[in-house]
C-alpha positions as CSV (number, residue, x, y, z in Angstrom):
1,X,-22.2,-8.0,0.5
2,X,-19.2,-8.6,3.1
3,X,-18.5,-6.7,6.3
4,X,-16.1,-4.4,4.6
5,X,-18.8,-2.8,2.6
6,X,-21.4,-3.4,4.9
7,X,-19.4,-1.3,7.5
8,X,-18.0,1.3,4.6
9,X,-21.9,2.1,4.2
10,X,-22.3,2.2,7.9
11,X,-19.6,4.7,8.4
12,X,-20.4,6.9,5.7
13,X,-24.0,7.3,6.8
14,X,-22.7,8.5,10.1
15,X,-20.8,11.1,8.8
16,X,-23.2,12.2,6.3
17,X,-25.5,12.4,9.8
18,X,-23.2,14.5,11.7
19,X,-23.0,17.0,8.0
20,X,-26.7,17.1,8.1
21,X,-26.6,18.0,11.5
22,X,-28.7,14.7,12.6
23,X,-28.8,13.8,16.2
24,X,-25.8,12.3,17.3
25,X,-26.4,9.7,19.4
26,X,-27.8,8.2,16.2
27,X,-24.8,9.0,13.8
28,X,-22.2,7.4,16.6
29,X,-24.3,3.9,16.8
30,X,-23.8,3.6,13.1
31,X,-20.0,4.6,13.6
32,X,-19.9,2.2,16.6
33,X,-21.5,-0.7,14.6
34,X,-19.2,-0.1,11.6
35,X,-16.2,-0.5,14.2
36,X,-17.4,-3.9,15.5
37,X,-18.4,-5.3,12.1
38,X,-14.5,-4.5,10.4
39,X,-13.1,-6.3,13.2
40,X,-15.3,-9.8,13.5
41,X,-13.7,-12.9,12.7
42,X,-16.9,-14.1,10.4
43,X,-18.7,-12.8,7.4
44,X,-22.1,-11.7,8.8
45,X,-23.4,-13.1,5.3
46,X,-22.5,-16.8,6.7
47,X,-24.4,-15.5,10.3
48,X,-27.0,-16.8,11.2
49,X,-30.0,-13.7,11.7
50,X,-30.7,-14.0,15.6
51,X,-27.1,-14.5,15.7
52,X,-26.1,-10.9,14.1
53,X,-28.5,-9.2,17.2
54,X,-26.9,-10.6,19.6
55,X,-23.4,-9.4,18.6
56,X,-22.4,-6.4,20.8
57,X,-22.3,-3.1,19.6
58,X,-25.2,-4.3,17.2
59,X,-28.4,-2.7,17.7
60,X,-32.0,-3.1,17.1
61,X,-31.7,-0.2,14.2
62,X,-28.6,-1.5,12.7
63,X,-29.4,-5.1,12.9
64,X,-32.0,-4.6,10.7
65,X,-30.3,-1.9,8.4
66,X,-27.4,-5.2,8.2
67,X,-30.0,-7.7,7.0
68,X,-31.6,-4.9,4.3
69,X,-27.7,-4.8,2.8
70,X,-27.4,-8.6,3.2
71,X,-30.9,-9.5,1.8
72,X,-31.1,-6.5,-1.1
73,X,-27.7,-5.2,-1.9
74,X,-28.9,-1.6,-1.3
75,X,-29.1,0.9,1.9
76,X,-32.2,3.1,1.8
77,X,-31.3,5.3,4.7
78,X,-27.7,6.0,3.2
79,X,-29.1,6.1,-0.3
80,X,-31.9,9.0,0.7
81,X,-29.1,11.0,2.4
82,X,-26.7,10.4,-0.6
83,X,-29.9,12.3,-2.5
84,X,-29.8,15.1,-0.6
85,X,-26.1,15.6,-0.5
86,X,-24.1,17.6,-3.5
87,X,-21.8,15.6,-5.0
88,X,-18.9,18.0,-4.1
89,X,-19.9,17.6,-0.3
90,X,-18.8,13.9,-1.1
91,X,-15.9,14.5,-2.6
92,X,-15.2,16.8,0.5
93,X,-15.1,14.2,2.7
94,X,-12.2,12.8,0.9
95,X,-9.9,15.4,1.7
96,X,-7.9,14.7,5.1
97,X,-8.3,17.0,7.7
98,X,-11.5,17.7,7.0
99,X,-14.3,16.0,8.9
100,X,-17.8,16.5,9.1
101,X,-18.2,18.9,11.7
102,X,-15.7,21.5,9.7
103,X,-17.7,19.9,6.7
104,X,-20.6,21.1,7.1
105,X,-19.7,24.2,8.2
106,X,-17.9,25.6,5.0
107,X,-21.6,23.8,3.1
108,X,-23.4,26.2,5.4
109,X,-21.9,29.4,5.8
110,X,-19.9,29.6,2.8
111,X,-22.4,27.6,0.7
112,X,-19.5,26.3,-0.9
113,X,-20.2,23.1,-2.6
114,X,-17.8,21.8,-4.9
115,X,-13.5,21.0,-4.2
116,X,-13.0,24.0,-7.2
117,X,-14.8,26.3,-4.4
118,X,-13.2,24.9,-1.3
119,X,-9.5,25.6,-2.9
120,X,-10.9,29.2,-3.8
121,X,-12.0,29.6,-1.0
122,X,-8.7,28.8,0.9
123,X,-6.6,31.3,-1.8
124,X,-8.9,33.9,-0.7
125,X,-8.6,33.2,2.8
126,X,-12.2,32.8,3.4
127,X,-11.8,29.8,5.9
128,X,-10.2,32.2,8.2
129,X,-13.6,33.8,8.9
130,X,-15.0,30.3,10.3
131,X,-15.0,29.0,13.5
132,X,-12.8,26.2,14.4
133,X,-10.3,27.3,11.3
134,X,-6.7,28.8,11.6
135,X,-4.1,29.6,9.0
136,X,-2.6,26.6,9.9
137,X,-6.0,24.6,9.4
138,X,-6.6,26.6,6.2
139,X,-3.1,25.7,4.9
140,X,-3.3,21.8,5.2
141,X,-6.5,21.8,3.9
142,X,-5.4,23.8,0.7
143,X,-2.9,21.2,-0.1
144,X,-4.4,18.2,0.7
145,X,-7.0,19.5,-2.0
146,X,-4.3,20.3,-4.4
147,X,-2.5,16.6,-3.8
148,X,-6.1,14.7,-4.2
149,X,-7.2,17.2,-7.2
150,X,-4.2,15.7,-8.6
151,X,-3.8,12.1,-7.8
152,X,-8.2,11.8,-9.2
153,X,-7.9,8.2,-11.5
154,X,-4.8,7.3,-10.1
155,X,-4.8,4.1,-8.6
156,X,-2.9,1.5,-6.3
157,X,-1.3,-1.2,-7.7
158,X,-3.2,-3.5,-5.7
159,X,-6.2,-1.6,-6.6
160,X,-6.0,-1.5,-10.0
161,X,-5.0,-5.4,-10.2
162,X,-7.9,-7.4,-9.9
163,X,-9.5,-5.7,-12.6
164,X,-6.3,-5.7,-15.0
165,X,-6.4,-9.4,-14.8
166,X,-9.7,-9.7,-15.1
167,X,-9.7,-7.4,-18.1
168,X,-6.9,-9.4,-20.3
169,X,-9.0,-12.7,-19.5
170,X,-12.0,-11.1,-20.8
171,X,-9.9,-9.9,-23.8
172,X,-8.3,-13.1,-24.5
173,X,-11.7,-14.9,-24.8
174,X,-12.6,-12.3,-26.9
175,X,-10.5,-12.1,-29.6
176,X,-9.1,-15.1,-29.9
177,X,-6.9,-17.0,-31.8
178,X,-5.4,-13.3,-32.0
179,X,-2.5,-13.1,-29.0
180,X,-3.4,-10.2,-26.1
181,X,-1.1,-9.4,-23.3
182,X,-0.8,-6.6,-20.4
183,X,1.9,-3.4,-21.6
184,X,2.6,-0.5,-20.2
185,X,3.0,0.7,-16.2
186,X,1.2,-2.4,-14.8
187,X,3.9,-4.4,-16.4
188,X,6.5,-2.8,-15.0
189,X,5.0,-3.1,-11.6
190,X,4.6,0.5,-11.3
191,X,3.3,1.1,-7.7
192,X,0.9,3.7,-8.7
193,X,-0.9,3.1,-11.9
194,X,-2.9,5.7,-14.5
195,X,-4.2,3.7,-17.5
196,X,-4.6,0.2,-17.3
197,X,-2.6,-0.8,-20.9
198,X,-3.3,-4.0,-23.3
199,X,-2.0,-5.3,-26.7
200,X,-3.6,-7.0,-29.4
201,X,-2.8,-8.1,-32.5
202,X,-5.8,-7.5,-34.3
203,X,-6.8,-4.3,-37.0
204,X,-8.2,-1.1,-34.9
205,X,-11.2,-0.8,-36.6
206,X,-11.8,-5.0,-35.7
207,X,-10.6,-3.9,-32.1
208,X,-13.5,-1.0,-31.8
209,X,-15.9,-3.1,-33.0
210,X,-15.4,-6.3,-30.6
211,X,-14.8,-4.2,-27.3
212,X,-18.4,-3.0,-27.4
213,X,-19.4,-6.2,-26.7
214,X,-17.9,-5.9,-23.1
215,X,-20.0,-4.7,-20.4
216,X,-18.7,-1.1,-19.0
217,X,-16.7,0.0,-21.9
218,X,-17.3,3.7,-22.4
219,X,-15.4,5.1,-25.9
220,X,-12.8,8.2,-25.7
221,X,-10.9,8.1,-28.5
222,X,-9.5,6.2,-31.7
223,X,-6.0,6.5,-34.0
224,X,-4.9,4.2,-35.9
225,X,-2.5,2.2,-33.8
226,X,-4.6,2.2,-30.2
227,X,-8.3,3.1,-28.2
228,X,-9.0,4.9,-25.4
229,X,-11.8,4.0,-23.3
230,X,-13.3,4.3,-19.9
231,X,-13.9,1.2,-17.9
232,X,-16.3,1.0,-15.0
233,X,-16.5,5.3,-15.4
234,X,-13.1,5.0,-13.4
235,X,-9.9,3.5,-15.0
236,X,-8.5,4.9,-18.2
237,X,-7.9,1.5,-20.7
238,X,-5.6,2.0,-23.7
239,X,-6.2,-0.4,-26.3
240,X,-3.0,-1.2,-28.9
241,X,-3.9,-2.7,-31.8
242,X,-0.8,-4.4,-34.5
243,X,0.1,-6.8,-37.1
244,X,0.6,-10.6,-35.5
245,X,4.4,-9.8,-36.7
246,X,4.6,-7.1,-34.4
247,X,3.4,-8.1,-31.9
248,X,6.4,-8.8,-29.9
249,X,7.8,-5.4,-30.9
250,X,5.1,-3.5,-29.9
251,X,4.9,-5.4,-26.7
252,X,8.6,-4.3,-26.0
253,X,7.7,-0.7,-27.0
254,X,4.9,-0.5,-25.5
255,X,6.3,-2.1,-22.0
256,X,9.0,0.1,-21.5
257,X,9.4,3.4,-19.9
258,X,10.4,6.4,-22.5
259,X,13.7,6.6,-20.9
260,X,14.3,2.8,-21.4
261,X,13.1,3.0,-24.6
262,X,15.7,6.3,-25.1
263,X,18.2,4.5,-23.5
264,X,17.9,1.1,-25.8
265,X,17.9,2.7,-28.8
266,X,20.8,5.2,-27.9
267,X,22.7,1.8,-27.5
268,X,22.0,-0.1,-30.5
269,X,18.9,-1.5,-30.4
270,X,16.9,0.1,-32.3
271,X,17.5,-2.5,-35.5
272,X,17.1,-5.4,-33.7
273,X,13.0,-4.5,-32.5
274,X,10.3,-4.6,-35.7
275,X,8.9,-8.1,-36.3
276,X,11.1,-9.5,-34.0
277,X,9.8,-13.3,-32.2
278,X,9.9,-12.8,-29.0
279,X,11.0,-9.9,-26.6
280,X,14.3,-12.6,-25.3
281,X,15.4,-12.4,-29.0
282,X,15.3,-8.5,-29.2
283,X,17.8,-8.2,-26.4
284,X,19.6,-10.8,-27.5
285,X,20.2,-9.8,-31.0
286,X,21.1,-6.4,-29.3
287,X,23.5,-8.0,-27.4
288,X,21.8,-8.3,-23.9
289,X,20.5,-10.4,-21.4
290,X,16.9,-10.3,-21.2
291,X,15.7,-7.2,-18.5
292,X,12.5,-8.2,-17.0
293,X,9.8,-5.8,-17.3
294,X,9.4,-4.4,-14.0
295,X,13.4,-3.3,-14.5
296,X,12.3,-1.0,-17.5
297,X,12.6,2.5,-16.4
298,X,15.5,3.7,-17.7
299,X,17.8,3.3,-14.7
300,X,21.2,1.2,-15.6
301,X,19.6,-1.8,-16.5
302,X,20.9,-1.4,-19.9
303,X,24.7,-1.5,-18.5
304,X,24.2,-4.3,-16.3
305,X,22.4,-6.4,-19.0
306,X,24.9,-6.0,-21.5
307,X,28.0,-6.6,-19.0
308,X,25.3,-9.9,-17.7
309,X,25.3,-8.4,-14.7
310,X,21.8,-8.1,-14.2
311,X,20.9,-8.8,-10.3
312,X,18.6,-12.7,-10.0
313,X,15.3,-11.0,-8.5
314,X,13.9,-11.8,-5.1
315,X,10.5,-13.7,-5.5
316,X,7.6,-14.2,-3.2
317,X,8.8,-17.4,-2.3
318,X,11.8,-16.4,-1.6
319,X,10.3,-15.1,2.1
320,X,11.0,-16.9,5.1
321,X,9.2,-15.2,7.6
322,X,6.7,-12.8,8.5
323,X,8.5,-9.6,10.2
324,X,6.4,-6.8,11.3
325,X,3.2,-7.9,12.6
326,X,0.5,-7.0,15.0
327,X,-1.8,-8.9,17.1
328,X,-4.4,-8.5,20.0
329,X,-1.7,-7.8,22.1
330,X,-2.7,-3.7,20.5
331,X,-4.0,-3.1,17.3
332,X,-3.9,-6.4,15.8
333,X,-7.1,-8.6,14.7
334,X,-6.2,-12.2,15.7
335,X,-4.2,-13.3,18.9
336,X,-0.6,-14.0,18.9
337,X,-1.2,-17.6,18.6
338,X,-3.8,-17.2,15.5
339,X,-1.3,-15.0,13.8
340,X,2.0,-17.8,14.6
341,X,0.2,-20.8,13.4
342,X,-1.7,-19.4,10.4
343,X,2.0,-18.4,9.6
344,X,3.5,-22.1,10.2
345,X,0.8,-22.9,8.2
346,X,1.4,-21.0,5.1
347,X,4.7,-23.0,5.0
348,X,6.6,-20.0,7.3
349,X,9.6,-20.7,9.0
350,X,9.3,-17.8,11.9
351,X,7.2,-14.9,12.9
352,X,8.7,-11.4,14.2
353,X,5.5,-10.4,16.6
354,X,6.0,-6.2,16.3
355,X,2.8,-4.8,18.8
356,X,2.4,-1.1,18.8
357,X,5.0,0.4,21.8
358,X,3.4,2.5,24.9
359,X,3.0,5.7,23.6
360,X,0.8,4.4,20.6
361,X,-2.2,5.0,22.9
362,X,-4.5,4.9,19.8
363,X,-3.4,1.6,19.0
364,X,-3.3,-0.2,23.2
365,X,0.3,0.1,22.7
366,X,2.2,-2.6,25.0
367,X,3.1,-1.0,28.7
368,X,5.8,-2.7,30.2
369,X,4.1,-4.7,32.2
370,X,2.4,-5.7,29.0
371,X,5.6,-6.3,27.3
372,X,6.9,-8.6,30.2
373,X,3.2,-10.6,29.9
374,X,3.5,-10.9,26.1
375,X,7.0,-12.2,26.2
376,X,6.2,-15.0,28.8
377,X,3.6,-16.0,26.4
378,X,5.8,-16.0,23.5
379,X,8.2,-18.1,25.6
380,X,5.0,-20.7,25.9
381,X,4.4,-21.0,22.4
382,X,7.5,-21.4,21.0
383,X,7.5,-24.6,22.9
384,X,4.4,-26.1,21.4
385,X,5.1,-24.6,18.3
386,X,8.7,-25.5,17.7
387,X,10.4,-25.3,15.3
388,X,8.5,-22.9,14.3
389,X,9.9,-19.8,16.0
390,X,8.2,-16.4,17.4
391,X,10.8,-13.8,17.7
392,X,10.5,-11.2,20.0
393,X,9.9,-7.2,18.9
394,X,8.1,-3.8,18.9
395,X,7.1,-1.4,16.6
396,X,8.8,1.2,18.6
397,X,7.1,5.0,18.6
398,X,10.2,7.0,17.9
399,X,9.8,10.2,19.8
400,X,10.2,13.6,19.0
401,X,13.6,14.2,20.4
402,X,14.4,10.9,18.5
403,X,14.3,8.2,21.5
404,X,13.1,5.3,21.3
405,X,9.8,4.6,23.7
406,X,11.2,2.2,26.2
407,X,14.4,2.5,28.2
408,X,17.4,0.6,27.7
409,X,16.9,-2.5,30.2
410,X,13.4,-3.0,28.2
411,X,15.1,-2.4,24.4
412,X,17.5,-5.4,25.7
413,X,14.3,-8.3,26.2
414,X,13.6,-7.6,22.5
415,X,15.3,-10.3,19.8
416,X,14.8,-6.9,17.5
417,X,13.4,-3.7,17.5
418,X,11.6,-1.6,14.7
419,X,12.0,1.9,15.2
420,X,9.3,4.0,13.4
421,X,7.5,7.6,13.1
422,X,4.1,7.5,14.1
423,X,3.5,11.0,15.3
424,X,3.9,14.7,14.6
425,X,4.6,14.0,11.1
426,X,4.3,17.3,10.0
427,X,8.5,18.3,10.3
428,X,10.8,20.3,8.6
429,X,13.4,18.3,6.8
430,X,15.7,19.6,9.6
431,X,13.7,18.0,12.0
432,X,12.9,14.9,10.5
433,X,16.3,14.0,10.1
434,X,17.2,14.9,13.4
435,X,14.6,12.4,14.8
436,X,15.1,9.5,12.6
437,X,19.0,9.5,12.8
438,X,19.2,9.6,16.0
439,X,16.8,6.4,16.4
440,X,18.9,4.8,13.5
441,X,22.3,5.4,16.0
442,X,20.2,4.3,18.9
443,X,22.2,0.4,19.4
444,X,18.6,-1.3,19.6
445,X,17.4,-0.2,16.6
446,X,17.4,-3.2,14.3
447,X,15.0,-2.4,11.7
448,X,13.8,1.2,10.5
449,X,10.0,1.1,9.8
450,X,8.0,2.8,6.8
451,X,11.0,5.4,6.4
452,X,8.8,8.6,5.3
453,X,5.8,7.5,6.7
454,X,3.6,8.0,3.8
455,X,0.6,7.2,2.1
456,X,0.5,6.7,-1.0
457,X,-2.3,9.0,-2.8
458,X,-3.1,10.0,0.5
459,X,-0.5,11.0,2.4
460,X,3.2,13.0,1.1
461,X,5.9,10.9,3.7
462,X,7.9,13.7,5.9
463,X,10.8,15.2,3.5
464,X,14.1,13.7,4.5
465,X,17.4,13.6,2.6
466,X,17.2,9.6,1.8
467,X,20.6,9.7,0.9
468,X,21.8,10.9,4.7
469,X,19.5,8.2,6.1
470,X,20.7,4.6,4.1
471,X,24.3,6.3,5.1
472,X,23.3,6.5,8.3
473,X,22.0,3.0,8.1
474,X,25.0,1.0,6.3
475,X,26.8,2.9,8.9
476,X,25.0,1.6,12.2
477,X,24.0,-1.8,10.7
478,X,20.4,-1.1,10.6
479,X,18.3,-2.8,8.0
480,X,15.7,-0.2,6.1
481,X,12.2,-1.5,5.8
482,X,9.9,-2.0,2.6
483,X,6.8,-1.7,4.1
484,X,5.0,-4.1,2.1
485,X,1.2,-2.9,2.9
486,X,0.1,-1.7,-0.4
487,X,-0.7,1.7,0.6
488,X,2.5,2.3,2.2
489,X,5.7,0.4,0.0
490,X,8.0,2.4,2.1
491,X,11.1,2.5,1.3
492,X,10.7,3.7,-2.4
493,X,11.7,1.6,-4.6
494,X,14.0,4.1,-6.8
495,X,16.0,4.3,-3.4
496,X,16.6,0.7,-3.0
497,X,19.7,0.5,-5.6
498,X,21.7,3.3,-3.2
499,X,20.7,1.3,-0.5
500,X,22.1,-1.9,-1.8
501,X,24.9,-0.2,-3.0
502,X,25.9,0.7,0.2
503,X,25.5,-2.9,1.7
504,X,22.2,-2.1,3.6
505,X,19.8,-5.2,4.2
506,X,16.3,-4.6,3.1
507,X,13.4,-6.3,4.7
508,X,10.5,-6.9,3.1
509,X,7.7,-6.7,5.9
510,X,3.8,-6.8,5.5
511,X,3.4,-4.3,8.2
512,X,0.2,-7.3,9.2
513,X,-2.5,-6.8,11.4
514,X,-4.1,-9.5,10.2
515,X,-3.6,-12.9,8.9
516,X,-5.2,-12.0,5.7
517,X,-2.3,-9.1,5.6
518,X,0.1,-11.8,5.7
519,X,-0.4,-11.4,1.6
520,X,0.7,-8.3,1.2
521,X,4.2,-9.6,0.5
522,X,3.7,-10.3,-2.4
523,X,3.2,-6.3,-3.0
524,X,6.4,-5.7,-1.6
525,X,8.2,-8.0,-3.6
526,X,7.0,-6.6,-6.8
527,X,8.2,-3.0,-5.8
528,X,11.5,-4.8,-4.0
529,X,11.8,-6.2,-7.6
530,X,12.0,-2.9,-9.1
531,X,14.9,-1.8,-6.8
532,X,16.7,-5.1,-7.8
533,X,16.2,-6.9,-4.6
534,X,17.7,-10.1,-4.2
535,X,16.5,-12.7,-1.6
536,X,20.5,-12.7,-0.8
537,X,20.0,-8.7,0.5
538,X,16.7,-9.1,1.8
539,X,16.3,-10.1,5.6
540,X,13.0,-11.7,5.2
541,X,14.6,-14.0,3.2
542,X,17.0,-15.3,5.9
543,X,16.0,-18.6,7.7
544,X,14.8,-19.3,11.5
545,X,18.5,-20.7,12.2
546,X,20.1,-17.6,9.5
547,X,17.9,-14.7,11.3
548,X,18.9,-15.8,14.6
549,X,22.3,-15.9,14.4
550,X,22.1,-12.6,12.5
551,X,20.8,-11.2,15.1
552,X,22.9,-12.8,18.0
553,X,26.0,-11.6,15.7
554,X,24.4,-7.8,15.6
555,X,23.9,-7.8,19.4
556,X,27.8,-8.6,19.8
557,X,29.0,-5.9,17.2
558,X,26.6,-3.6,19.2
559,X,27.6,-4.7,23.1
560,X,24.5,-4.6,23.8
């Protein structure tokens, strides 16, 4: 068990305490001890047993409760309160704005029990009878019910793609010599992903009968070109069974969105698909170049690949450098110098070092006198490190009235500045774009982070008219963001051709707070993929010597 499920259990018990109305000294030392176990450097698995005790913030209760989950897989403690808690209290807990406290009391004086309930409940206006709950507390809490209710066996991406892989090796040992390949949305790269898709050319009935020899296959349904089954009780797998001539043809059918799929056929293509050899001949005998899969939705791919014009994607290696990341200068995991040299060392040309700003409070944002100390340090180790390069930034908090959080002689001692919404996100679109055009005309603002500010399946970003803002941006020379973090991928990548159209650099940024989050580039370049990214109009792509003349160039346009 590692210390991201060790502390998940930790932290679940101490809400499930505070529910139960436990004492709550007790529940915070489990919360405490689930803080301090995310955050150590070593797996507690690979630490030695007097070792874990002495580890602040570990006590004598929760050393031992560590060794049960390290030594037995399970958690009695959490397991007997899991027992005696309905399943809908659970799925309560999932629903922001809702903690424990206002948790357990809709459980006990509403005995409501279930999320079909709580969203009665809110219709009728029965929350407005509790204490501690508004019409404004009763509101959110409706619609964050009615967005989870209908984002249940959804999944990220990122989530979902362990197990896809994992799945199509299991099914190529399986049923071979027949071929077996991935289809549908986690082709395409889609960021958000409902069914987990595969292909095999092999008879349905043969199909049916070999899956149930995999562990955690649950049946749905059967027709007579594809299965639907459950996997693991969580992801929905479709099953496409075909001819071995076909195979290619229903991979291309099967890959594509309906509106590529409309959009092909309205131009010809249809003839050129059954029993074809290979998806590069279908286009080709069509009269196209070949459109990779994640460009498959029905946009104007089909124009561009039959004028040739189709953009050369950005890859993963295409990255230079690491822009946008945090260290334990605020809310970062590893110091500065971890984070710069496990970046030389993955072959990284430069690091843009983006702390949290002052008013991020929550996060030990940087005080100026903060921001002075980190910049002398910087200064230090880009002379052992050379030529390895540590640029100089902030995540900037922009403000309410749309300011940026330090004044003007500060902004200056940056190399760049990344301008984002961290709080109050709850705006009108009136006053959202208020805010975050006014930071994008501010003259320091280089970079503008996670545009909405959302989520994904958590979290709706703040409406704004995305048109209004990439103007606003090819207009002031600021480069747009794609947060790479998996939950975030921020711009949206169906906004990235307007942006590109109108000359805006992307950057593709991991958003890091760790070294490990370093990785999460490669997210971001899938969805930066999808937009038809090139490493040409991404800024991440530039080099130490290209990114620094980029910005010494910006900083003249700007008199500043």
């Amino acid at each position: 068990m590692d210390n991201y499920s060790i502390a998940d259990n930790f932290s679940l018990l101490s809400k499930l305490m505070d529910i139960h109305g436990e004492n709550s000294f007790k529940a915070k030392s489990f919360a405490s001890a689930a803080f301090t176990i995310e955050k150590l450097p070593a797996q507690l698995k690979d630490t030695s047993r007097d070792e874990i005790f002495k580890i602040k913030g570990i006590g004598e209760s929760t050393g031992k409760s560590i060794l049960e989950m390290l030594d037995t897989g399970n958690f009695g403690l959490l397991d007997n309160y899991l027992q005696i808690t309905p399943q809908g209290i659970l799925e309560m807990m999932k629903i922001k704005g809702l903690g424990p406290k206002k948790i357990a009391t809709i459980w006990k004086e509403l005995e409501v029990e279930s999320m079909g309930e709580l969203l009665y409940a809110c219709n009728e206006n029965r929350l407005l009878l509790l204490k501690g709950f508004g019409e404004k507390t009763q509101e959110n809490v409706r619609q964050n019910i009615e967005f989870y209710l209908s984002n249940r066996n959804r999944f990220l991406y990122a989530e979902a793609e362990e197990t896809a892989n994992i799945l199509l090796r299991q099914l190529q040992e399986l049923l071979l010599p027949a071929p077996v390949a991935i289809t549908g949305a986690f082709r395409r790269q889609a960021i958000i992903i409902d069914e987990l898709e595969f292909i095999a050319a092999i008879p349905t009935a043969t199909l049916q009968e070999k899956i149930t020899a995999l562990p955690g296959f649950t049946h749905s349904a059967t027709n007579d070109t594809h299965l639907v089954w459950k996997y693991q009780e969580k992801y929905n797998v479709i099953l496409h069974s075909c001819d071995s001539a076909d195979f290619h043809s229903k991979l291309f059918t099967t890959t594509g969105a309906p509106a590529f799929i409309d959009k092909f056929n309205a131009a010809g293509g249809a003839a050129h698909i059954r029993s074809a050899a290979s998806e590069e001949v279908i286009f080709s005998n069509a009269g196209m170049a070949f459109i990779p899969p994640c460009l498959r939705e029905g946009g104007n791919e089909i124009e561009l690949a039959r004028s040739q014009q189709l953009p050369a994607l950005i890859n993963a290696s295409d990255i230079k450098g690491i822009i946008h990341s945090h260290s334990q200068w605020s809310d970062g995991l590893y110091t500065l110098e971890e984070m710069a040299t496990a970046a030389r060392d993955q072959g990284y040309e430069y690091l843009v070092i983006s702390d949290h700003s002052r008013s991020a409070f929550y996060a030990n944002g940087l005080s100026i006198e903060r921001v002075i100390a980190q910049q002398e340090q910087i200064d230090e180790l880009n002379r052992q490190l050379a030529p390895f390069r540590i640029f100089k930034s902030i995540e900037a908090d922009i403000l309410n009235d749309g300011t940026l959080d330090y004044p003007d002689e500060i902004l200056a001692g940056f190399d760049l500045v990344i301008a984002s919404v961290h709080s109050n996100l709850k705006m009108t679109e009136e006053k959202a774009m208020a805010r975050v055009l006014k930071a994008i005309e501010n003259p320091y603002t280089t970079i503008l982070g996670h545009m909405t500010g959302r989520l994904l399946l958590s979290r709706n970003g703040y409406p704004l008219d995305h048109k209004a803002i990439i103007d606003a941006c090819a207009a002031n020379q600021v480069v747009i963001e794609l947060n790479a973090h998996p939950r975030r991928l921020d711009i949206d990548w169906t906004w990235l051709p307007y942006a590109l159209e109108k000359k805006v650099l992307i950057s593709i940024d991991p958003d890091a707070h760790s070294i490990q989050g370093y990785h999460d580039v490669h997210y971001g370049t899938l969805a930066a993929q999808k937009g038809g990214v090139t490493k040409a109009n991404n800024l991440s792509s530039y080099s130490v010597d290209m990114l620094s003349n980029y910005l010494t160039e910006r900083r003249k346009l700007k008199n500043i």
